[in-house]
C-alpha positions in Angstrom: -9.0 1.1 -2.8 -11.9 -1.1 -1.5 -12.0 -4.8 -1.1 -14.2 -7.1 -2.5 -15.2 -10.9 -1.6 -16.9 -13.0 -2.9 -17.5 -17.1 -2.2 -19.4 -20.2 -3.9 -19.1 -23.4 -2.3 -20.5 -26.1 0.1 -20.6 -23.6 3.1 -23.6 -20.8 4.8 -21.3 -18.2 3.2 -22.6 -15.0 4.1 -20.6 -15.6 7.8 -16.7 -16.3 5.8 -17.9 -13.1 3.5 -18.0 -10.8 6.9 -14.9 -11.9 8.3 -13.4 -11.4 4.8 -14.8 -7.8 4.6 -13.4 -7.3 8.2 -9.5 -8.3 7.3 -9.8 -6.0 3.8 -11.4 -2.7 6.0 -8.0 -1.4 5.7 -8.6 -0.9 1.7 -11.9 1.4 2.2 -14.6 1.7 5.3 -16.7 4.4 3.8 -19.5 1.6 3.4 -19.8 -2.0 3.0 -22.5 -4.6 1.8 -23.0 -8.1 0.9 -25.3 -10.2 -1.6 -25.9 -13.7 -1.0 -28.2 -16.1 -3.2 -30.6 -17.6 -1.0 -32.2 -21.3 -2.1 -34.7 -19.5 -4.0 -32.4 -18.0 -6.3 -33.1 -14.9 -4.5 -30.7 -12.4 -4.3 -30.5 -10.9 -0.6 -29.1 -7.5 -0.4 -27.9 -6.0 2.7 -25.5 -2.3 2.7 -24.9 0.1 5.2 -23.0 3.3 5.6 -19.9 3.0 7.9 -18.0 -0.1 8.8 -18.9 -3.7 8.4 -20.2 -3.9 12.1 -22.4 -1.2 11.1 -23.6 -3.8 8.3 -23.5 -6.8 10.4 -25.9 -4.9 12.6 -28.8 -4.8 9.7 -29.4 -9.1 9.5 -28.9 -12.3 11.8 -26.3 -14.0 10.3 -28.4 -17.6 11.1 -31.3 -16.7 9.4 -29.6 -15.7 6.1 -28.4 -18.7 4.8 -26.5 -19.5 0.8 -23.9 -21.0 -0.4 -22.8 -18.1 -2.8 -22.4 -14.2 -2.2 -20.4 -11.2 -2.9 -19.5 -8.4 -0.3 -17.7 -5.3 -0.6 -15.8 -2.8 1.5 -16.1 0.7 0.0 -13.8 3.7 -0.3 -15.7 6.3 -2.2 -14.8 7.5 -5.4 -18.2 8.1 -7.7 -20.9 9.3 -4.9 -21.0 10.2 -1.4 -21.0 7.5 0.6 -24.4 6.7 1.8 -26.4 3.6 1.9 -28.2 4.1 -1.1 -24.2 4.2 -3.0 -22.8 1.1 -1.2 -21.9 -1.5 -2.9 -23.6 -4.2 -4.2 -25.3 -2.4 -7.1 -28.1 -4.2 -9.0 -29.6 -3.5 -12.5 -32.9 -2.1 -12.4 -34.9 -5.4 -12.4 -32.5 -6.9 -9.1 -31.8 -9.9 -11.7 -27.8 -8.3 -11.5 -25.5 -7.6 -8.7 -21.5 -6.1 -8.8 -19.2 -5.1 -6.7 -16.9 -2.9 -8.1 -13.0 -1.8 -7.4 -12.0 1.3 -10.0 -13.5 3.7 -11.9 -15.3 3.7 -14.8 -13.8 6.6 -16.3 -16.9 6.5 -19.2 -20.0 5.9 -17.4 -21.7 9.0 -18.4 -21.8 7.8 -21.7 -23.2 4.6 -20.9 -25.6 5.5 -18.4 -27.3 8.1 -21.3 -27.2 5.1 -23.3 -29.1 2.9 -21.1 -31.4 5.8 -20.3 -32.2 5.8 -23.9 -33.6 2.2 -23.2 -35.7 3.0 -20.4 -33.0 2.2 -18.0 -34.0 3.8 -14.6 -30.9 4.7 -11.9 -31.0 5.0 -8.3 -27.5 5.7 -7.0 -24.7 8.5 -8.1 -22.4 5.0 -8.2 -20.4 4.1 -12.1 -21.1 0.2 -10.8 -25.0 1.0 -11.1 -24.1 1.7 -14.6 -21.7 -1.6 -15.0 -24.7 -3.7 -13.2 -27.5 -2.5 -16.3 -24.9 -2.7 -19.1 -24.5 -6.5 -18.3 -28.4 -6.7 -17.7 -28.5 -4.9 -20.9 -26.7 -7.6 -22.8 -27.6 -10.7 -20.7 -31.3 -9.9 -22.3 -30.0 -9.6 -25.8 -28.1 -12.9 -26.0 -29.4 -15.3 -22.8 -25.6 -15.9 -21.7 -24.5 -15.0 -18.6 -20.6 -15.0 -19.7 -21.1 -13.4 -23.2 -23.0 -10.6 -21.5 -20.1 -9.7 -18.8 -17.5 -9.4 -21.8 -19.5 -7.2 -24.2 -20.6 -5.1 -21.0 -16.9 -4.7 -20.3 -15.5 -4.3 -23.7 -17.7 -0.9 -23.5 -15.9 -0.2 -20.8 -13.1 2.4 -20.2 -11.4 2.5 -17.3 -10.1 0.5 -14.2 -12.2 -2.3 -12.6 -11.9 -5.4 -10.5 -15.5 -7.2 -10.3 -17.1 -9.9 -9.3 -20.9 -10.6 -10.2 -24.0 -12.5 -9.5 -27.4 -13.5 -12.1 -29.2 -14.7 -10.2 -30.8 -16.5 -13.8 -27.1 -18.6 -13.7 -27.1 -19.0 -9.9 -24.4 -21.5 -10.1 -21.6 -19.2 -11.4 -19.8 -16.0 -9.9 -18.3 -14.3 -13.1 -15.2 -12.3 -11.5 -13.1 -9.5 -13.6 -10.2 -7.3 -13.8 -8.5 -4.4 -15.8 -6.1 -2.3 -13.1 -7.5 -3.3 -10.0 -6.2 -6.4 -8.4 -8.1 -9.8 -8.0 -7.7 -13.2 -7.0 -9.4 -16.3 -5.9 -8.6 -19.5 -3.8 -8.8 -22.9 -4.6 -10.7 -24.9 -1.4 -12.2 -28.1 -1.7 -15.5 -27.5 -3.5 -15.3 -24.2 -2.7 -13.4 -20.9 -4.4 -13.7 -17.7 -2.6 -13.0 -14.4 -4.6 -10.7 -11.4 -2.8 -9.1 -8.3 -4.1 -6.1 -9.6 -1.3 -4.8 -12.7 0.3 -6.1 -11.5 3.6 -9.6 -12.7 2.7 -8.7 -15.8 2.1 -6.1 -17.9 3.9 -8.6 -18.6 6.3 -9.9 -20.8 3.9 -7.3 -21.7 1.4 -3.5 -20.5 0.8 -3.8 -21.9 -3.1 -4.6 -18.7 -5.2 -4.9 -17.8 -8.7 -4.2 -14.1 -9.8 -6.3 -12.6 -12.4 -3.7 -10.3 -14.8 -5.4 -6.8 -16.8 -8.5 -8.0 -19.4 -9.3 -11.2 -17.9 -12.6 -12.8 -16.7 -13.2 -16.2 -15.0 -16.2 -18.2 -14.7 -16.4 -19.6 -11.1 -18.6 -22.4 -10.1 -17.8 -24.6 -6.8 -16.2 -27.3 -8.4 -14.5 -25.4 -11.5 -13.2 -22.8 -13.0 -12.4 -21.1 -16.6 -10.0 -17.9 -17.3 -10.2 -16.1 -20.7 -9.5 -12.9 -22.0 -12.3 -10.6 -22.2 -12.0 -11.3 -26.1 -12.8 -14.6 -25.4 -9.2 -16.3 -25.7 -9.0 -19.3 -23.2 -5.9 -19.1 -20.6 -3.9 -21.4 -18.5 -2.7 -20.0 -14.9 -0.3 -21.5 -12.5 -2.0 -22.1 -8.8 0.6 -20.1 -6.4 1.0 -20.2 -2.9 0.8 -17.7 0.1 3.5 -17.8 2.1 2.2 -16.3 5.4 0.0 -17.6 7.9 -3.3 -16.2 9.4 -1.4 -15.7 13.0 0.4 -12.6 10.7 -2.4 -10.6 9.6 -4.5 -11.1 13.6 -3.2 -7.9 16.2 -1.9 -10.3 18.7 -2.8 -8.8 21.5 -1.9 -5.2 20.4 -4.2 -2.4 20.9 -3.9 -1.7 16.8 -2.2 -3.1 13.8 -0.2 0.2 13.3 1.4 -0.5 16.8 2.0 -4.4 16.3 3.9 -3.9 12.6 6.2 -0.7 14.2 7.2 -3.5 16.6 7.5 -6.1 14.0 10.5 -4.2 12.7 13.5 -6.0 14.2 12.1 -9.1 12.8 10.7 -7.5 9.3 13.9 -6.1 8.8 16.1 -9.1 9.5 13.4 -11.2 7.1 14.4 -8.7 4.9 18.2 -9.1 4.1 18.1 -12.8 5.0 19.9 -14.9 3.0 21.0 -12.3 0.9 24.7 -10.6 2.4 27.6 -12.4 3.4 28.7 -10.6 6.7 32.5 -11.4 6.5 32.5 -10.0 2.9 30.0 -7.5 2.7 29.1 -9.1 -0.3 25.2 -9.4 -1.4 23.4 -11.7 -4.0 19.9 -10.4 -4.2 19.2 -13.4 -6.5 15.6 -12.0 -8.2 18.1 -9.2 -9.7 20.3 -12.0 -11.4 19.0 -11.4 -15.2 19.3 -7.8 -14.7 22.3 -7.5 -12.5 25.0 -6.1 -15.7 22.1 -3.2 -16.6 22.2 -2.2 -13.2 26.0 -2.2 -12.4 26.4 0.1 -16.5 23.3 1.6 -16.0 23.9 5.2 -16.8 21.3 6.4 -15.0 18.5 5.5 -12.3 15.5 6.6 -12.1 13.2 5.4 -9.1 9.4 6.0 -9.2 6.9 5.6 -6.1 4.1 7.3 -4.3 3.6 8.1 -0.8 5.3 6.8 1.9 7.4 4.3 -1.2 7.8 7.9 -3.1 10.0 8.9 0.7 11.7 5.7 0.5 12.9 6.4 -3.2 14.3 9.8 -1.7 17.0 7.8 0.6 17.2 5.9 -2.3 18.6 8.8 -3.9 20.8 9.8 -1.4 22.5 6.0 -1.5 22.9 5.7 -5.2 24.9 8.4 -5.8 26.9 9.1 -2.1 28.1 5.3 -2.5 27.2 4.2 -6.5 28.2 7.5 -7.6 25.2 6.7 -10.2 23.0 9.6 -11.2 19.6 9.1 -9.7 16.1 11.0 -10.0 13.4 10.0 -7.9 9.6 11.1 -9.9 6.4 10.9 -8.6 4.4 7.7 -10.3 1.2 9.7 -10.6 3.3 12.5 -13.0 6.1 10.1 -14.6 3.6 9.4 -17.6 2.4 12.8 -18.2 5.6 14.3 -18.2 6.5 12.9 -21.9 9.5 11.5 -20.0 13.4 11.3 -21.8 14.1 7.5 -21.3 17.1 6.2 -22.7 18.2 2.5 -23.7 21.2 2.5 -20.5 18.2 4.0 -17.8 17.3 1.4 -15.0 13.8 2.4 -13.6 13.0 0.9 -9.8 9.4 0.6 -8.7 8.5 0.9 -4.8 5.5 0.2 -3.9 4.1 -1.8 -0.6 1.2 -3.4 -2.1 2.4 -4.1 -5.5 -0.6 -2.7 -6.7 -0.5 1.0 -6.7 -2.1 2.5 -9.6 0.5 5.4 -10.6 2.8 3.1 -9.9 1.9 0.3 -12.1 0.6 2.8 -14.7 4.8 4.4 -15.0 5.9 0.7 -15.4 3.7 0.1 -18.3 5.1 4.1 -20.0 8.8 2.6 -18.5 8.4 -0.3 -20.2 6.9 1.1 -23.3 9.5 3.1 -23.4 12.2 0.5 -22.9 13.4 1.3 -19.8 14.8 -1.8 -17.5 12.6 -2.3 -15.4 12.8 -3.4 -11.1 10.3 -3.8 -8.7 11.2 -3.3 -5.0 7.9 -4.7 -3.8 6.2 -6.7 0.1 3.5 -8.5 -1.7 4.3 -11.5 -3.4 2.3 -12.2 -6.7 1.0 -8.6 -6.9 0.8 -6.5 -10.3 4.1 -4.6 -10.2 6.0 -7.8 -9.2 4.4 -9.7 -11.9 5.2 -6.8 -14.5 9.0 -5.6 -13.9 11.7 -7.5 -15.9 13.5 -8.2 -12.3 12.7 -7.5 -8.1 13.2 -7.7 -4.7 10.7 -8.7 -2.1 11.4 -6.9 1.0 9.6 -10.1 3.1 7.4 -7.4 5.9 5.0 -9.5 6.0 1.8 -8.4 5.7 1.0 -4.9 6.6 -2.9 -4.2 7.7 -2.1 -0.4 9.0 -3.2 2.0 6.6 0.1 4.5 7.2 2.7 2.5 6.3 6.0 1.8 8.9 7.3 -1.7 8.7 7.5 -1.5 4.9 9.1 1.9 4.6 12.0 0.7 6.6 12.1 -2.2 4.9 11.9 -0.6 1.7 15.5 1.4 3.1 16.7 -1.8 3.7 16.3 -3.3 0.5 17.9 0.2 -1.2 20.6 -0.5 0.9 21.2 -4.1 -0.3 21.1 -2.9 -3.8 23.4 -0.1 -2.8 26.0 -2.5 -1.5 26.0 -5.0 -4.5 26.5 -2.2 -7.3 29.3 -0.5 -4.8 30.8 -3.9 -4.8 31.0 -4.5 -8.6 31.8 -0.5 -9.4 34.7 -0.3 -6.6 33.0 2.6 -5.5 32.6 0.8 -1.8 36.1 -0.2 -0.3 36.8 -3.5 1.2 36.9 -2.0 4.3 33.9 0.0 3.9 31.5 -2.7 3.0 32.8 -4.6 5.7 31.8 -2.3 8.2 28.4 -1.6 6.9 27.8 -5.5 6.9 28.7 -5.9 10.4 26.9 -2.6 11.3 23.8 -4.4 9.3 23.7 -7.2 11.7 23.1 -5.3 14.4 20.4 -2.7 13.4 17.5 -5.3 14.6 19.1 -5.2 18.0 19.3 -1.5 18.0 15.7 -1.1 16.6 14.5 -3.0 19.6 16.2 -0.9 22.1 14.7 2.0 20.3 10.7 0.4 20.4 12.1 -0.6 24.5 11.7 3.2 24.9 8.5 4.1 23.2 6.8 5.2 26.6 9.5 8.3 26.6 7.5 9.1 23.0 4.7 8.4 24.4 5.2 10.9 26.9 6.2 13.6 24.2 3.5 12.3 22.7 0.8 13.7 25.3 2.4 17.0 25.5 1.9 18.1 22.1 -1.4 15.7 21.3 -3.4 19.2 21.1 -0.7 20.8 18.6 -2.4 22.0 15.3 0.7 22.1 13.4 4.4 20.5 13.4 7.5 21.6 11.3 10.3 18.5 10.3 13.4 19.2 9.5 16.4 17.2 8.0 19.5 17.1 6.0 20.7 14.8 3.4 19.5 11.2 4.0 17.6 12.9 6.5 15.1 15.0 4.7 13.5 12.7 3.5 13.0 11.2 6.8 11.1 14.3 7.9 8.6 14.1 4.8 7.8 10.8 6.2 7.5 12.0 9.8 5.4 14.8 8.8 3.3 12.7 6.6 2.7 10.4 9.1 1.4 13.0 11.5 -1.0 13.9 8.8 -2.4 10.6 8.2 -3.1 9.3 11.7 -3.9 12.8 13.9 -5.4 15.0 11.1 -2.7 17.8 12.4 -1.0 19.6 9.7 2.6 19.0 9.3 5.2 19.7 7.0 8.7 18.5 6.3 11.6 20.4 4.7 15.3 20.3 4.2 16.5 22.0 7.3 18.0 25.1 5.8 15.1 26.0 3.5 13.6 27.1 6.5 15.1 30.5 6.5 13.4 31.2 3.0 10.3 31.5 4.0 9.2 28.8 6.6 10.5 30.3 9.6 7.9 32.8 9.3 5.1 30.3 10.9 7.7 29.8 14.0 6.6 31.2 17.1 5.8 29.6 20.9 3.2 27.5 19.6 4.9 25.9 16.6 6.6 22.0 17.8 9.6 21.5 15.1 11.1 17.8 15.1 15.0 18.2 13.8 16.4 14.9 12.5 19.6 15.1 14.2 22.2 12.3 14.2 26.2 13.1 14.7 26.8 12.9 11.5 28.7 15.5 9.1 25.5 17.6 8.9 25.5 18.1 13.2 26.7 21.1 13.1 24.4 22.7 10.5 21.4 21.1 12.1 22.7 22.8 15.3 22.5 26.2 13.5 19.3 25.3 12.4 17.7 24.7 15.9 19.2 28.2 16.8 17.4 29.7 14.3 14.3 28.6 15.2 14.9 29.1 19.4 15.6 32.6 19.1 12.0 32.5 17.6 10.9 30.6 20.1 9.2 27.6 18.7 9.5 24.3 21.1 12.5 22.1 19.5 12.0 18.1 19.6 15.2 16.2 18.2 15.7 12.7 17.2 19.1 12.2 18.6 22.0 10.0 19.1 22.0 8.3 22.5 25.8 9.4 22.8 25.2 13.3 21.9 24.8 15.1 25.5 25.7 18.4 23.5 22.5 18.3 21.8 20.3 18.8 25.3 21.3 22.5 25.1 19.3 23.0 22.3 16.5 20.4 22.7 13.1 20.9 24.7 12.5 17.2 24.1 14.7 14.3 23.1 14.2 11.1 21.0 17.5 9.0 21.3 18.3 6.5 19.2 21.5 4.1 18.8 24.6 5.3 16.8 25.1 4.1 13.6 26.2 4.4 10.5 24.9 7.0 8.1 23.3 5.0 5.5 21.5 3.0 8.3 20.2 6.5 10.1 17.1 7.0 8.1 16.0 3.4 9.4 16.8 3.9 12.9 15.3 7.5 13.2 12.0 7.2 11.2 11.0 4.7 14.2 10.7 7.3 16.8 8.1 9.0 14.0 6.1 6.6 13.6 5.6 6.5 17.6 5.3 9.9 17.9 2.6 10.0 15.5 0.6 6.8 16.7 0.6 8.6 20.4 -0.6 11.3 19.6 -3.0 10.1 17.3 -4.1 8.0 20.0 -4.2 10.3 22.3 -6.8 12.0 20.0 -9.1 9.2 20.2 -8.3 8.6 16.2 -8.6 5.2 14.5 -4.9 5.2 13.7 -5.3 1.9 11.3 -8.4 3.5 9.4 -7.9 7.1 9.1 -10.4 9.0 7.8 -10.5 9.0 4.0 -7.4 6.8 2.9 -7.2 3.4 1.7 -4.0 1.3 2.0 -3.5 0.2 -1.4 -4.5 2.8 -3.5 -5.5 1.2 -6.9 -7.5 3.7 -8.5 -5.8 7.3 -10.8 
C-alpha cells in the first residue's frame, strides 16, 4: 500500500519525483504529494486529493526547483483521504517532513504524549504523529539521525519512511519495519522507492532495506544501521528488467498488456528448468531444501488473494499427482489460529509482490515455529524471497495492474513444476505420464495465444452482460478454484458482485438467487467432471438463469446447454486452470471497460498490500 520516493542528488528533482509517483500509482491513488528543499532550505509542500495529475496541476514544475525531495502516493488507512491527510506530513513548526507506508498501530498514545507538550495536530493521519515525535527528539538532542531512531523505537507498528530536516538539508534519513524500501545507487545521486519501478529510470543498482533499519542518505554516501544503532554492510543488487517492461506499449491499460504477456510470462517461467524428453525438472533455488520437500509429511501453502486461489490448484496438484497431504490457509488467519506445525511440515508462500503483509507475517510464525519454509515469489529481492529457507521466482515480469493475471498463471505454472519434480522422485508420476505433461507444457504458450487471438468473441460477451449486477462461477476440482478467481476478478475491476462456488454446492442454498437475470459462468473442460458440470448447468436452466461456459474448442455437445461460449484449447487437466482462467480475466477487463472503470486502479485497492 502506497509508494513513496524520494531523491537527493545533482538533478531539479521535483520532475524524476512525479514520474516516480506516476509508475508506483498502482500501490495507492487516494492522494499524493511531494516536498522538495528549495536553495533556501525551505521546504516546499505541495498535496492534493486524487491522482498525481491532480497534484501536478497545483505548481509549474520549472519554477520549483531542489535537488532533494520526498513524494508519496497514498492509499488511505488512518483518515479520509483529503488534502489536508495527504502525505507529506510536517511537525507543527514545518522544520519536519515524512512520508509514511504502514500503520502505526500506537499513535494514540503518542499523539496524547506530544499533546501534553503543546504539540498542536492538524490532520487525522498516524504520520502527523511520527513527523512531531522526531521534531520532538531532534530538539532534545540537535541530531538529525539520533532523533529518527528514538522517534521510532517508540514506535509500534509497520512503517517504511523517508524524511526531510530541513536543519540537516543535506541528508534524507529513510526507514523500515514491514513495509518495503529501497534505494538506487546513481552517480552522485540516490533516489528512495518503496519498488524498483521508481527507479530504473535512473539507476538498476539498488540496496534493500530489511525490518529495523535506517540509512542516512546524502548524494555522495550512504550509512545503514539498525535502529539500535548497530552499523550494517549490504550487498548492491541488480534489477533485472528494463524500463520498456513496466511502459503500456501501446495498450490501452496495463491489465490488458500483462493478460497478453502470458505466452511469454509463462514460457519465462519454466525456462531452463524441465527437460522435455524426460519430464524431468531441476528448479535449482529448491536444491538445499529439495529432501524436506520429497519426505515432507505434510504441505501447507499460505497466500492471500488472487496467490491464496493459486494455492487452491496447488492443492489440487499436491495430492492428485504427490499424493502429499496439502492444506491451503489464509495468511491473514495462519498466525491467529495457534497453528499445529510439526518438524516434517513444508510451508509454501505465494505471493506476487513478495511483500504481502499476512503473508510475510505467517513466514515469520512458520519459521518461528520451525516449519521449512518456500517462497513461490515474481519479485526478485523482495521480503518473502529474502526470508524463506528456499524459492522459486516465477520470472512475470513486472506486473503494474492492480488485479493480478499474468502472475496467477504463473504462479500455476510454477506449482506445476514443483508438482512434477516431487512426482518424479516419489514414483507417484509414471515415466509415461511425465512425459506427456512435458510435451503438453511446451505447447501451452502456443495455445494461450490462440486463446488471447479470440478475445474480441469475450469481448462481445463482454457487452452483453456489462450492465449485470451479479454473476455466479462455478467449477469442480482444479476448477473451483478457477471460479474464485473469475469471480474475484469481476469484483475488483467492474464493482459487480460475483461469487464463485464448487459447482454442486449450488443446490444447497445458492440456486435460490438463480432466475432470468442471474449470468452463471461454468468452468467446463472434458475432463472426468463433464458430466457433473453438465448436470449442473441443467439445474440452473430449468431456473432459467443465462449459462456462459468456458469450454473446450473440441466439445460441440456443450452448445446445447450454453447461451454463450468461451473455447479454449484441449489439454491436459493439470494445465486447465491456466488455459481457462484467461478467458476470465477478459471477460472481466471488457466489461469493466465497458463500464468506463479504471481497470488498473480500481477503486479502493492497492497492488501490494503491505499493511494488517
Amino acid at each position: 500500500m502506497c509508494g513513496i520516493v524520494g531523491y537527493i542528488g545533482n538533478r531539479n528533482c521535483l520532475g524524476l519525483i512525479i514520474d516516480g509517483l506516476k509508475r508506483l500509482e498502482y500501490r495507492g491513488y487516494d492522494s499524493a504529494g511531494v516536498a522538495i528543499l528549495d536553495k533556501n532550505n525551505d521546504i516546499n509542500i505541495y498535496k492534493k486529493k486524487g491522482k498525481v495529475k491532480e497534484l501536478e496541476s497545483e505548481f509549474n514544475i520549472e519554477d520549483l526547483s531542489g535537488h532533494t525531495g520526498i513524494g508519496h502516493t497514498r492509499w488511505a488507512t488512518h483518515g479520509e483521504p483529503n488534502d489536508i491527510n495527504a502525505h507529506p506530513q510536517t511537525d507543527m513548526s514545518g522544520n519536519i517532513a515524512v512520508v509514511h507506508n504502514g500503520i502505526i498501530e500506537n499513535f494514540k498514545t503518542l499523539k496524547k504524549k506530544l499533546e501534553k507538550e503543546n504539540y498542536k495536530f492538524v490532520s487525522d493521519t498516524d504520520t502527523e504523529v511520527l513527523a512531531n515525535l522526531i521534531q520532538y527528539h531532534f530538539k532534545q538532542n540537535n541530531n538529525f539521525e539520533t532523533a529518527v531512531r528514538y522517534a521510532l523505537s517508540e514506535v509500534e507498528g509497520a512503517y517504511g519512511i523517508a524524511v526531510l530536516n530541513r536543519s540537516v538539508p543535506d541528508k534524507i534519513i529513510i526507514a523500515r519495519n514491514g513495509s518495503p524500501l529501497m534505494f538506487g545507487l546513481g552517480k552522485d545521486e540516490i533516489i528512495v522507492s518503496s519498488d524498483a519501478a521508481a527507479i530504473i529510470n535512473v539507476t538498476k543498482n539498488v540496496i534493500y532495506l530489511e525490518d529495523g533499519e535506517i540509512a542516512v542518505l546524502k548524494y555522495d554516501s550512504f550509512q545503514i544501521k539498525t535502529i539500535t544503532d548497530e552499523d550494517i554492510f549490504r550487498e548492491v543488487q541488480r534489477i533485472d528488467y528494463d524500463i520498456e517492461e513496466i511502459e503500456k506499449g501501446g495498450f490501452e491499460h496495463f491489465m490488458l498488456k500483462e493478460i497478453c504477456e502470458q505466452p511469454d510470462a509463462i514460457q519465462n517461467t519454466y525456462r531452463g528448468r524441465i527437460n522435455f524428453q524426460t519430464g524431468d525438472v531441476k528448479l535449482g533455488g529448491l536444491e538445499t531444501v529439495k529432501d524436506k520437500l520429497f519426505n515432507a509429511k505434510r504441505i501447507i501453502i499460505t497466500a492471500c488473494g488472487t496467490a491464496w486461489h493459486a494455492a487452491l490448484v496447488g492443492e489440487y496438484m499436491f495430492e492428485e499427482y504427490c499424493r502429499i497431504p496439502t492444506e491451503v490457509e489464509y495468511a491473514s488467519e495462519f498466525r491467529y489460529k495457534n497453528p499445529i506445525i510439526n518438524k516434517d511440515d513444508v510451508i509454501i508462500f505465494i505471493s506476487q509482490s513478495g511483500e504481502t503483509a499476512d503473508t510475510m507475517a505467517a513466514l515469520k510464525e512458520a519459521k518461528r515455529l520451525g516449519a521449512t519454509t518456500i517462497g513461490i515469489v515474481n519479485a526478485v529481492g523482495s521480503s518473502i524471497a529474502r526470508a524463506v529457507d528456499a524459492g522459486t521466482y516465477i520470472h512475470a515480469g513486472p506486473e503494474i495492474g492492480v488485479a493480478s493475471t499474468k502472475a496467477f498463471t504463473c504462479q500455476l505454472m510454477s506449482l506445476v513444476l514443483i508438482t512434477l519434480m516431487i512426482g518424479k522422485n516419489k514414483g507417484t508420476i509414471s515415466d509415461e505420464n511425465l512425459m506427456e505433461i512435458a510435451a503438453e507444457l511446451k505447447l501451452i504458450p502456443e495455445k494461450i495465444r490462440e486463446i488471447i487471438e479470440r478475445k474480441n468473441d469475450f469481448k462481445f460477451i463482454a457487452e452483453e452482460f456489462k450492465d449485470s449486477r451479479n454473476f455466479l462461477y462455478l467449477g469442480r476440482g482444479l476448477n473451483f478454484p478457477v471460479a474464485l478467481e473469475g469471480a474475484l476478478k469481476l469484483k475488483e475491476i467492474s464493482y459487480i458482485h460475483a461469487e464463485g462456488y464448487p459447482a454442486a454446492e449450488m443446490k444447497h442454498g445458492p440456486i435460490a438467487l438463480i432466475d432470468e437475470n442471474m449470468p452463471v459462468v461454468f468452468i467446463a473442460p472434458k475432463d472426468s467432471t463433464y458430466d457433473k458440470i453438465i448436470s449442473n448447468i441443467e439445474e440452473i436452466k430449468a431456473r432459467k438463469g443465462k449459462i456462459i461456459t468456458v469450454a473446450t474448442q473440441d466439445d460441440n455437445e456443450i452448445n446445447n446447454y450454453s447461451d454463450y461460449i468461451m473455447r479454449v484449447p484441449k489439454t491436459l487437466p493439470i494445465f486447465s486452470p491456466i488455459l481457462n482462467s484467461i478467458p476470465l480475466q477478459f471477460l472481466s477487463y471488457y466489461i469493466a471497460t465497458a463500464r468506463g472503470c479504471n481497470v488498473d486502479q480500481p477503486r479502493n485497492l492497492a497492488k501490494s498490500v503491505t499493511v494488517e
